[in-house]
RODO-2510 file (C-alpha; in nm, 4 decimals, decimal comma):
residues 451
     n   res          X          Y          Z
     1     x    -1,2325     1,3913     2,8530
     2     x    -1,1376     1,4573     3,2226
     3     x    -1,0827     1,1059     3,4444
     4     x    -1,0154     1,1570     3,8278
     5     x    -1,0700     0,9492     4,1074
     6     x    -1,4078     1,1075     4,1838
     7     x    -1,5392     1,0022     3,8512
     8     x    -1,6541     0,6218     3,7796
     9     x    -1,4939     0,4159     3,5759
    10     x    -1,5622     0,0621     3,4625
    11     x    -1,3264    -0,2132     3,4787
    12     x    -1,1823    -0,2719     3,1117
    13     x    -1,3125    -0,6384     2,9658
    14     x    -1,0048    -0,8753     2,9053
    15     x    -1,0864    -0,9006     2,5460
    16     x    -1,1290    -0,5357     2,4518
    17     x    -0,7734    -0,5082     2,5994
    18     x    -0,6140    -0,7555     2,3855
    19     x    -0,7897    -0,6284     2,1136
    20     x    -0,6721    -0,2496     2,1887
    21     x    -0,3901    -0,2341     2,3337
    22     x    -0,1988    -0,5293     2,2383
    23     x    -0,0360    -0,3576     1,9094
    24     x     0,0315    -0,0192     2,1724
    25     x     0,3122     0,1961     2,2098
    26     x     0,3300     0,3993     2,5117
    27     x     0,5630     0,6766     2,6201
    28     x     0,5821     0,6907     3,0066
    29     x     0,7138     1,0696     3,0905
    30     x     0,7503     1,1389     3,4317
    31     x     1,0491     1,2645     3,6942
    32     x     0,9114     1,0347     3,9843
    33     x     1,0650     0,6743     3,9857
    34     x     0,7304     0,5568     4,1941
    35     x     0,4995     0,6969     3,9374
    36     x     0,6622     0,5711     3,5913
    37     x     0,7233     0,2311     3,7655
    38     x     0,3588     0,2068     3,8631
    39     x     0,2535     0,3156     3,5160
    40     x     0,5250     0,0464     3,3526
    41     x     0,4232    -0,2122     3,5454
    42     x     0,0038    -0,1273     3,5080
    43     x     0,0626    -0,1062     3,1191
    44     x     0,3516    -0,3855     3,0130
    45     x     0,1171    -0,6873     3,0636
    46     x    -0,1239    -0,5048     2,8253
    47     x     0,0824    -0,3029     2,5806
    48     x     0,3210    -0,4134     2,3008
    49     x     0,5790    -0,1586     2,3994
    50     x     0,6568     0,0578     2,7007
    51     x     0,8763     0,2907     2,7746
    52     x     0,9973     0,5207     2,9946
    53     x     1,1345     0,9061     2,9914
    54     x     1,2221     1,0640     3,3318
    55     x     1,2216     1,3921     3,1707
    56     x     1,0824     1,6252     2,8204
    57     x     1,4327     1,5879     2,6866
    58     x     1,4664     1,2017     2,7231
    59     x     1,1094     1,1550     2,5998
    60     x     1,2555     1,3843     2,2270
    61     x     1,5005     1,1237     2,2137
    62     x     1,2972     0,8567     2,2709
    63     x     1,0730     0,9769     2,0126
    64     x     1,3683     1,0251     1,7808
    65     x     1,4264     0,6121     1,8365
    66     x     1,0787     0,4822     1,7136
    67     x     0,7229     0,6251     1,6792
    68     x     0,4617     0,6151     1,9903
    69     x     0,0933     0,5619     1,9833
    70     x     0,0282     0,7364     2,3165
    71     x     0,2173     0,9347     2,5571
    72     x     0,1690     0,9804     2,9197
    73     x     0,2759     1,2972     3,0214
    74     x     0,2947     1,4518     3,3746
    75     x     0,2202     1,8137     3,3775
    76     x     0,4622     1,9346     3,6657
    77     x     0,8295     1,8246     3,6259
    78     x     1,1487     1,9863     3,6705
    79     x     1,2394     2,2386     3,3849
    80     x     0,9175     2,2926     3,0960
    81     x     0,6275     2,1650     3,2254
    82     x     0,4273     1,8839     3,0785
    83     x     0,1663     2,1200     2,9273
    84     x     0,4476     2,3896     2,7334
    85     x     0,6508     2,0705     2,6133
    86     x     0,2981     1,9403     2,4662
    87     x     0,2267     2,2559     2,2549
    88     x     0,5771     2,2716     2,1714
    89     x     0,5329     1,9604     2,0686
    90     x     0,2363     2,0475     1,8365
    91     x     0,3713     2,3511     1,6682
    92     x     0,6495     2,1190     1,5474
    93     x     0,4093     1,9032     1,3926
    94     x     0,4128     1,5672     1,6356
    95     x     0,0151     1,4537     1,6727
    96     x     0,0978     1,1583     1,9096
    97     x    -0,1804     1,1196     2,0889
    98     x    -0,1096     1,2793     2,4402
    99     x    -0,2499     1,1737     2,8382
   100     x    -0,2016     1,4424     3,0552
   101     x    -0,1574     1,3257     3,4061
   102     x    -0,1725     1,6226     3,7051
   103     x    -0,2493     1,5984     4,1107
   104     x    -0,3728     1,9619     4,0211
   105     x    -0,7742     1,9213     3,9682
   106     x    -0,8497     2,3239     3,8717
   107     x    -1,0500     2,3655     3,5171
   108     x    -0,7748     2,6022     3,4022
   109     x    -0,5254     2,3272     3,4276
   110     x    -0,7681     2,1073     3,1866
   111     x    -0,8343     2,3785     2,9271
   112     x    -0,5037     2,5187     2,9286
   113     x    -0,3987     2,1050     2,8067
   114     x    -0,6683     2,0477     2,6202
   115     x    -0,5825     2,3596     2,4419
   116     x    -0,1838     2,2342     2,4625
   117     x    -0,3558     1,9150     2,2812
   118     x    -0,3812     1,6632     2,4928
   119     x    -0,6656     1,4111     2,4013
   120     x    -0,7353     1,3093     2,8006
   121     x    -0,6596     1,4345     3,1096
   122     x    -0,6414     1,2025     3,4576
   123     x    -0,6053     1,3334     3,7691
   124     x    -0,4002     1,1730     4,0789
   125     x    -0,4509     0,9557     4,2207
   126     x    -0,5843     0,7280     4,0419
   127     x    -0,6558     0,3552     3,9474
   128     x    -0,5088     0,1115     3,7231
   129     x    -0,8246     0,0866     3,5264
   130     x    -0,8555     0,4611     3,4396
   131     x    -0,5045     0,4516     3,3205
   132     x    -0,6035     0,1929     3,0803
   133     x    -0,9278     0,3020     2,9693
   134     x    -0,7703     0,6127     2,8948
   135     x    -0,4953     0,4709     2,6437
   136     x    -0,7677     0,1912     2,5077
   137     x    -0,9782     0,5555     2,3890
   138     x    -0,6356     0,6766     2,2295
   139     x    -0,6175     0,3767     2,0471
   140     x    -0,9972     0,3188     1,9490
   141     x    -1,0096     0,7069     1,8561
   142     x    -0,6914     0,6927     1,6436
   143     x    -0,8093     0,4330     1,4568
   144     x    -1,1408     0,5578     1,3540
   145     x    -0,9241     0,8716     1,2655
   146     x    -0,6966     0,6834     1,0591
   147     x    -0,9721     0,4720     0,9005
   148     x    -1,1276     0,8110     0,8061
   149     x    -0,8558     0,9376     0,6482
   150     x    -0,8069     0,6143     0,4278
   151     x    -1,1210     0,5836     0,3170
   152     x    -1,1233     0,9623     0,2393
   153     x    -0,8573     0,9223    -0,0019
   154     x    -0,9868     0,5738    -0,1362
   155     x    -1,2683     0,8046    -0,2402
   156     x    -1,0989     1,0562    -0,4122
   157     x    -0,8237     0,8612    -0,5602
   158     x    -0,9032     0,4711    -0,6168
   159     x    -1,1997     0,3769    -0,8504
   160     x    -1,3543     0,0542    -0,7863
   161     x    -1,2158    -0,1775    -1,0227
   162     x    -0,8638    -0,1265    -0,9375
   163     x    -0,9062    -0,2170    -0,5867
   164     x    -0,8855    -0,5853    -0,6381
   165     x    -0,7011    -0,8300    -0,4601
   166     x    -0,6578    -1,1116    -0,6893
   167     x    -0,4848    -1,2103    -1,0012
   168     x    -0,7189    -1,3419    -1,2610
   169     x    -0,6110    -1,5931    -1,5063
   170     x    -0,4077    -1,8855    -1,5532
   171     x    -0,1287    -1,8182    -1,8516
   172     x     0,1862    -1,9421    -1,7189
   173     x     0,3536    -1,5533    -1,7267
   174     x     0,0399    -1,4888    -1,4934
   175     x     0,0863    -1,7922    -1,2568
   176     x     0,4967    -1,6971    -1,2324
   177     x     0,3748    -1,3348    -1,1154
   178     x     0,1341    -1,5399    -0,8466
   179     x     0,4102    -1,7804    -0,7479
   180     x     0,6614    -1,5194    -0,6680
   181     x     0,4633    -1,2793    -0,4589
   182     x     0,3262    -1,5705    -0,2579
   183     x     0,7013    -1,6446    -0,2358
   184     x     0,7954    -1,3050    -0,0831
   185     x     0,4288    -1,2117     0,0700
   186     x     0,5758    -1,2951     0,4752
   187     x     0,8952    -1,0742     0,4336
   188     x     0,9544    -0,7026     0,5171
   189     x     1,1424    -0,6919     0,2147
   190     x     1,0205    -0,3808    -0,0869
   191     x     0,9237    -0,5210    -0,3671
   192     x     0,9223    -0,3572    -0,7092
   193     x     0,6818    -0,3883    -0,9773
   194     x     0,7463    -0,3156    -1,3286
   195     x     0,4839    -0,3135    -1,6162
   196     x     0,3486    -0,1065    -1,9158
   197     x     0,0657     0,1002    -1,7847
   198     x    -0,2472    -0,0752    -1,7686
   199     x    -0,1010    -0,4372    -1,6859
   200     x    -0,2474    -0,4171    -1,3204
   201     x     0,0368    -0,3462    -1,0495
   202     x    -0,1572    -0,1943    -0,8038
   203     x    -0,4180    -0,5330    -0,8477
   204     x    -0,0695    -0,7108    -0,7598
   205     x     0,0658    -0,5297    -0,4660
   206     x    -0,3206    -0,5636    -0,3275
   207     x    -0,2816    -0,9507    -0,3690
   208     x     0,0964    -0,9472    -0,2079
   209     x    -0,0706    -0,7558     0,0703
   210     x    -0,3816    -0,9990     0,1012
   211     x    -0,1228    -1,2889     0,1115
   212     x     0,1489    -1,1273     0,3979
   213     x     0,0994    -1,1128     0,7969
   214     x    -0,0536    -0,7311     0,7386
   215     x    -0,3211    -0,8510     0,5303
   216     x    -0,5380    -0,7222     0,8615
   217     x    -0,3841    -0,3703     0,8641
   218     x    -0,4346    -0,0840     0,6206
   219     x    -0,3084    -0,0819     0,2508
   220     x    -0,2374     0,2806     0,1162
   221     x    -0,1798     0,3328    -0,2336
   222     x    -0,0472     0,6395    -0,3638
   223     x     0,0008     0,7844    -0,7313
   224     x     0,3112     1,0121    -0,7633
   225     x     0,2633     1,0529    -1,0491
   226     x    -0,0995     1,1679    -1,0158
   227     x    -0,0678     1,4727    -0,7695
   228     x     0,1953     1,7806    -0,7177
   229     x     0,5081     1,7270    -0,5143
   230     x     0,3637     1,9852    -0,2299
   231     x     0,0715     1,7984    -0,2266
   232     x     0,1661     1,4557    -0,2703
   233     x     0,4293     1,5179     0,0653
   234     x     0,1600     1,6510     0,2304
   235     x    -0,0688     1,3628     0,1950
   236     x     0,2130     1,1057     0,2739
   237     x     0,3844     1,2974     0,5239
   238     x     0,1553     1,5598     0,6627
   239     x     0,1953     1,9506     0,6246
   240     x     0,4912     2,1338     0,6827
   241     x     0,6004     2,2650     1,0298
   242     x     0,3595     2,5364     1,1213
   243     x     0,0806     2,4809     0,9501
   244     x    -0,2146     2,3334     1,0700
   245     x    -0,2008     1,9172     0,9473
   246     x    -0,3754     1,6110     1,0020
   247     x    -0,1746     1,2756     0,9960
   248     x    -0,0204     1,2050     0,6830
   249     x    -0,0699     0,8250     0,4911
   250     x     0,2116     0,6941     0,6839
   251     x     0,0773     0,7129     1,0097
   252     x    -0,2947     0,6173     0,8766
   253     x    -0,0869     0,3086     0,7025
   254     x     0,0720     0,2284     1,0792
   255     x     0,1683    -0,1903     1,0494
   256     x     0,0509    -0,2313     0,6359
   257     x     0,1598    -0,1810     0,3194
   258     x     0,2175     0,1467     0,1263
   259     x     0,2022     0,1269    -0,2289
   260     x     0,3867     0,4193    -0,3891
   261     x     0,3114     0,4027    -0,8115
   262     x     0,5129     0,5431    -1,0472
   263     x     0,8093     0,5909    -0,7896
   264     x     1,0420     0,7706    -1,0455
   265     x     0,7988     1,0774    -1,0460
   266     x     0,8535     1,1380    -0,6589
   267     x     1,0516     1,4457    -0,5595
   268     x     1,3525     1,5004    -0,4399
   269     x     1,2865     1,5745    -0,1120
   270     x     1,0285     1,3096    -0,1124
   271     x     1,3020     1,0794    -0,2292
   272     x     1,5071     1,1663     0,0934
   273     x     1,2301     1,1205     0,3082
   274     x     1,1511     0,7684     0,1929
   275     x     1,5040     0,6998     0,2015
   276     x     1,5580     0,7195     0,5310
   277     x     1,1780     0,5653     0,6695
   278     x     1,3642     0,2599     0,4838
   279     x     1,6543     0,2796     0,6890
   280     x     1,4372     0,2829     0,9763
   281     x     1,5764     0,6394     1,0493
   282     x     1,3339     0,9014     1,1826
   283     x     1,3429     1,1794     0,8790
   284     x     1,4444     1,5467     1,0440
   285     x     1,2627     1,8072     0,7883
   286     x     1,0054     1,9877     0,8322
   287     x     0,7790     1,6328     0,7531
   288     x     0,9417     1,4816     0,9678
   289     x     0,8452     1,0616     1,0997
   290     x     0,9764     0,8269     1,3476
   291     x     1,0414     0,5037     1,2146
   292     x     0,7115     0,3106     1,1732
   293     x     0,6216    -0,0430     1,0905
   294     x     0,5441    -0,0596     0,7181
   295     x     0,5773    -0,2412     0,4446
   296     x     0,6946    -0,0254     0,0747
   297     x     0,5892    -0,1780    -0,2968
   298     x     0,7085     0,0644    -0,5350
   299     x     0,5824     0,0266    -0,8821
   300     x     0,7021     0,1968    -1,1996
   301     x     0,5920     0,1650    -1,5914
   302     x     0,9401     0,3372    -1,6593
   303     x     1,2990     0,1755    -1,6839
   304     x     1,4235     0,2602    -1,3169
   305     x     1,7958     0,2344    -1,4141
   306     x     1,7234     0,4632    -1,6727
   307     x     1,6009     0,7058    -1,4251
   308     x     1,8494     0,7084    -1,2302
   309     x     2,1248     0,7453    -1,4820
   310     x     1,8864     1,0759    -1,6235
   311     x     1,9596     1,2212    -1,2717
   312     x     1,5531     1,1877    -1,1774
   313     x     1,5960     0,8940    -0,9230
   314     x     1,8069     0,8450    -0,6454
   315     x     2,0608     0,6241    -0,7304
   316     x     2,0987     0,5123    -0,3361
   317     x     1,7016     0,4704    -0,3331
   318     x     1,6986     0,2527    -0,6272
   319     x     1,9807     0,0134    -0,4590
   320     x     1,7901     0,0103    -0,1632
   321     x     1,4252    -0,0820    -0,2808
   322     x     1,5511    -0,2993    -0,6088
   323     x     1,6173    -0,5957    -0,4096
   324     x     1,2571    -0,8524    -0,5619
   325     x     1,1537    -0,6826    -0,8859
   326     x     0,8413    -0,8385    -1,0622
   327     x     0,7773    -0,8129    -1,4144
   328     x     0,3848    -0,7678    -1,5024
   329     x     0,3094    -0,9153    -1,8097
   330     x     0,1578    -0,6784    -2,0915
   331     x    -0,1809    -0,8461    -2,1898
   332     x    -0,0712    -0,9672    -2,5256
   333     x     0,1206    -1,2087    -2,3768
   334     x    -0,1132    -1,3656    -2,1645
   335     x    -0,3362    -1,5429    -2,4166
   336     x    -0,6726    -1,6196    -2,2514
   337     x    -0,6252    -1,4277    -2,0164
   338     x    -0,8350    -1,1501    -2,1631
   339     x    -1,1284    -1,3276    -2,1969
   340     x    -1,1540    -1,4283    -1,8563
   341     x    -1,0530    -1,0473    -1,7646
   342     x    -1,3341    -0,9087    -2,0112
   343     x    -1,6008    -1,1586    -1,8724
   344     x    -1,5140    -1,0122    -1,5229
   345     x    -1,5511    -0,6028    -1,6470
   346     x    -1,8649    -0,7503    -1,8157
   347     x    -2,0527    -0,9036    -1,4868
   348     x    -1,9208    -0,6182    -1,2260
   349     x    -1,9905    -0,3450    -1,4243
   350     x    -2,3232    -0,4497    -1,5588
   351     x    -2,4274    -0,5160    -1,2088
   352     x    -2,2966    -0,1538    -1,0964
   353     x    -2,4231     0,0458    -1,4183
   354     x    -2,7540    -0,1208    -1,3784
   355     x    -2,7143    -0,1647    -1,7035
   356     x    -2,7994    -0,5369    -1,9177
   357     x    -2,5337    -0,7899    -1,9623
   358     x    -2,3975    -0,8659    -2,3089
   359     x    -2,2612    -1,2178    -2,3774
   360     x    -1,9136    -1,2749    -2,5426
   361     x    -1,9855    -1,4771    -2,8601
   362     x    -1,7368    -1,7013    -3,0491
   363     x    -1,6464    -1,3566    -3,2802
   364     x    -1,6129    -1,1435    -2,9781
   365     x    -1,3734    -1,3872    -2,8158
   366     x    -1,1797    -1,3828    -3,1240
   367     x    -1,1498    -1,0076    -3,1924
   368     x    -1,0287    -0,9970    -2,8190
   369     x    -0,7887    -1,2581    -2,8749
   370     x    -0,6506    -1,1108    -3,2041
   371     x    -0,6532    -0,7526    -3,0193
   372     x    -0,2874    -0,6466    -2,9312
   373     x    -0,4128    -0,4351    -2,6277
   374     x    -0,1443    -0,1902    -2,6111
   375     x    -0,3511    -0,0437    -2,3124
   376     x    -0,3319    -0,3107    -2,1593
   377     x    -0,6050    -0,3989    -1,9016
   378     x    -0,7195    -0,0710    -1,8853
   379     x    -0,8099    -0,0961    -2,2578
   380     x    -0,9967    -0,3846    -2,1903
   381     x    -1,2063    -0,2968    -1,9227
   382     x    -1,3043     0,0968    -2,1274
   383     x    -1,3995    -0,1747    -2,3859
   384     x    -1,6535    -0,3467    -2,1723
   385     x    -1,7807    -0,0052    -2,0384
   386     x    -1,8477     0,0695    -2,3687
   387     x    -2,0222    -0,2296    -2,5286
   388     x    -2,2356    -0,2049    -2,2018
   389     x    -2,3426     0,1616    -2,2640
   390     x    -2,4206     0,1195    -2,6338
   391     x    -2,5567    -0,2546    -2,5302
   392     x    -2,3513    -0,3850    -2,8205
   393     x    -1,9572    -0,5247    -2,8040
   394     x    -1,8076    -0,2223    -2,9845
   395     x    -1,5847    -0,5204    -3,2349
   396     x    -1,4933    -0,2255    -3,4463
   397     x    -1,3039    -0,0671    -3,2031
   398     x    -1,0658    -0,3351    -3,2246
   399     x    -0,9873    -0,2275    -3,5440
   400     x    -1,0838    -0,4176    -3,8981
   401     x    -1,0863    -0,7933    -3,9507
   402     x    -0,8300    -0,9048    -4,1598
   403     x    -0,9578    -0,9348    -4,4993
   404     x    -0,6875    -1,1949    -4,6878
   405     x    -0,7741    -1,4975    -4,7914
   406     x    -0,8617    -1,7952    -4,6009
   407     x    -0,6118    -2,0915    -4,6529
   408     x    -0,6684    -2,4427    -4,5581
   409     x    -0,4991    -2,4932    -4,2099
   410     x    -0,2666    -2,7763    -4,3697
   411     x    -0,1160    -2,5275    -4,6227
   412     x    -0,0916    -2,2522    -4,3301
   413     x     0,0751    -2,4880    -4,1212
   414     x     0,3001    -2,6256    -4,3814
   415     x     0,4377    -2,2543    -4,4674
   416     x     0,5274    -2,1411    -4,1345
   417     x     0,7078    -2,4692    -4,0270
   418     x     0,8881    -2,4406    -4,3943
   419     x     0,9534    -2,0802    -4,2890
   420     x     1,0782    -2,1903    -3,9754
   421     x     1,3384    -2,4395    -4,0874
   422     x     1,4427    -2,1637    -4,3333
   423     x     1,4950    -1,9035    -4,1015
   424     x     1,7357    -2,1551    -3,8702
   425     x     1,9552    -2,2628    -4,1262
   426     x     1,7570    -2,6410    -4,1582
   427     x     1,8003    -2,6915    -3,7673
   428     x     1,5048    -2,9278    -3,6749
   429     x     1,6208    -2,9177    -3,2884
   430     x     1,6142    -2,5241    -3,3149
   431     x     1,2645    -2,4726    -3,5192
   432     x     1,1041    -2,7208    -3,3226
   433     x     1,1763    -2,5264    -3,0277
   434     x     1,0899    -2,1630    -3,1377
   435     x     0,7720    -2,3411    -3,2766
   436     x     0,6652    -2,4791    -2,9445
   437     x     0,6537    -2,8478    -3,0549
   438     x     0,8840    -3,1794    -3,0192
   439     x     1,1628    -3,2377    -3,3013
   440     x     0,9385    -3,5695    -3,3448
   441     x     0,6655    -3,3620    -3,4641
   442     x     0,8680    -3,1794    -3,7367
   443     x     1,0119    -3,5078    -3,7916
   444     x     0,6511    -3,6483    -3,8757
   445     x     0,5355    -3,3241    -4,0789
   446     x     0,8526    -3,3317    -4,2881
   447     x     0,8358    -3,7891    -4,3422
   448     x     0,4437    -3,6670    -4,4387
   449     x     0,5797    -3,4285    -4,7002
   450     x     0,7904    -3,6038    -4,8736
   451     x     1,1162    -3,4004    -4,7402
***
């Protein structure tokens, strides 16, 4: 794209400027005063940040400071030229979208930054207008890039089901989960989620980014556990210096959440890298990213202290992301829960496996109830699946019914109250407590008894 004052250009509406530019960040870079004032004082009203760089070397340490959505580059300043400071630039791995400006109107000049990569190219002098227009296509061409990318790896990594946002049920160890990520859902802080596999953290992180101020922006998730340590930094991070790369998750994740799952299983380097994006430092490897606006959940089915004590976590990462941990409930301990879960698995998946629904009956409900679930929800829902396939609930999966002898209620009751008192020493306070019901209650069963 090549805009010069020969060339046409329509006025930018007011309201596709708010809407593009307003979350901008623009890097000014040019040795005359008149020019970078002009280009301040054209962009501030629009942009959410601006600043200037009277030179290639200032603009590195800008960079250094905080991450840019566009630069505006002259080509001819003192020193490197705009166009060898942009490839430069690119053979270190920096893909910030890049506007060369030049009073120099030869094709060569355009090829050679174009080649350089520069994503637009306006000539002097120019208007107002074609300065924004040109940053408003950075930022509506970035985005569909980023969007790309995310869906990309939605496909290839995230199967439908998990990518809820809501918390289904209402057990109270459910609702405490609910009430404390709507408590924290408005800070920057991490949160970490703990859970056996299966008990739905990344369903929870989804609903604590649903609930915060990003709920607009992108939400990444990312298994560590699920892909290679070159691979997994590549995707987050981008490839290594000198290789060809695309932006990495962080930069697609720009103002939302990233969800990184089964943190202990990150790498070292990895580690260090997310580390420091914490601190709000810019990371110098190879991978290397200026601080961004983001938001980290960490989850992890494994005892984090433990990891770190084993040498396989940081022990300065684990201080510095363990400041709200959430406990996820397993699904044995969240009663009814399951039913409501299984009658969800049972009306999506029906609908997407075009295949007929099947009804939970009264011995269904109480296999699932009686069910300890050690996979958790995960269990449940390959449960489902499968009663839908065979178009029967697959009960003996759950494993055999007990077959002992069916006591009157009374005499059940009676036993495990007796047991109760037993087992604290006669304490009616105490057994009426781990029981779950009032002293006056054991009071009444015992009066009724005749003890």
């Amino acid at each position: 794209m090549i805009s010069g004052a020969g060339r046409a250009v329509m006025p930018v509406e007011g309201n596709d400027l708010t809407d593009k530019l307003a979350r901008a960040s623009v890097l000014v870079v040019d040795d005359e005063p008149g020019m970078r004032n002009f280009l301040c004082k054209t962009l501030a009203p629009y942009c959410q940040v601006v600043e200037e760089a009277d030179s290639v070397d200032a603009a590195e340490a800008a960079q250094g400071r905080r991450h840019f959505d566009v630069v505006i580059l002259d080509n001819m300043m003192p020193g490197r030229n705009g166009i060898a400071w942009l490839a430069d630039q690119r053979r270190q791995g920096k893909l910030t979208d890049t506007i060369m400006i030049t009073a120099y109107a030869d094709l060569d000049t355009a090829i050679e930054a174009m080649r350089a990569g520069a994503v637009d190219f306006v000539l002097k002098p120019f208007r107002s207008n074609q300065v924004l227009n040109a940053v408003r296509r950075c930022m509506e061409v970035a985005e569909l890039r980023r969007e790309n990318a995310l869906l990309r790896h939605e496909l290839r990594n995230v199967e439908q089901w998990r990518r809820r946002r809501e918390l289904l049920g209402s057990s109270e160890r459910i609702e405490a989960v609910r009430q404390t990520l709507a408590r924290v859902a408005r800070m920057p802080t991490p949160v970490v989620l703990l859970g056996e596999p299966g008990t739905g953290k990344e369903v929870a992180a989804r609903h604590l980014h649903a609930l915060s101020d990003r709920a607009a922006r992108p939400f990444v998730p990312v298994n560590c556990a699920a892909v290679g340590q070159v691979g997994f930094e590549e995707d987050l991070f981008g490839a290594p210096e000198g290789a060809e790369r695309g932006e990495g998750l962080l930069a697609s994740a720009e103002g939302g959440t990233v969800f990184l799952d089964e943190v202990a299983d990150l790498s070292a380097t990895a580690q260090r890298a997310i580390l420091r994006l914490l601190e709000g430092r810019a990371d110098g490897g190879a991978m290397g990213e200026a601080p961004r606006d983001l938001r980290f959940v960490f989850a992890s089915s494994k005892d984090l202290a433990a990891e770190v004590t084993a040498g396989r976590l940081r022990e300065d990462l684990y201080f510095r992301i363990n400041v709200v941990e959430i406990a996820l409930p397993p699904l044995r301990q969240r009663g009814a829960d399951s039913i409501v879960l299984a009658e969800m698995f049972a009306a999506e998946l029906s609908a997407q496996l075009g295949l007929a629904p099947i009804e939970l009956d009264a011995a269904a409900r109480a296999a699932i109830l009686r069910h300890r679930w050690p996979g958790n929800i995960r269990e449940l829902r390959n449960f489902v699946e499968r009663s839908l396939i065979f178009g029967r609930l697959s009960l003996e999966t759950l494993g055999a019914v007990p077959r002992a002898e069916i006591e009157p209620l009374e005499v059940v009751e009676r036993r495990h109250i007796l047991a109760a008192l037993e087992a604290t020493a006669g304490n009616r306070t105490d057994a009426a407590r781990r029981l779950g019901v009032s002293r006056k209650t054991i009071d009444r069963k015992m009066a009724a008894w005749g003890l």
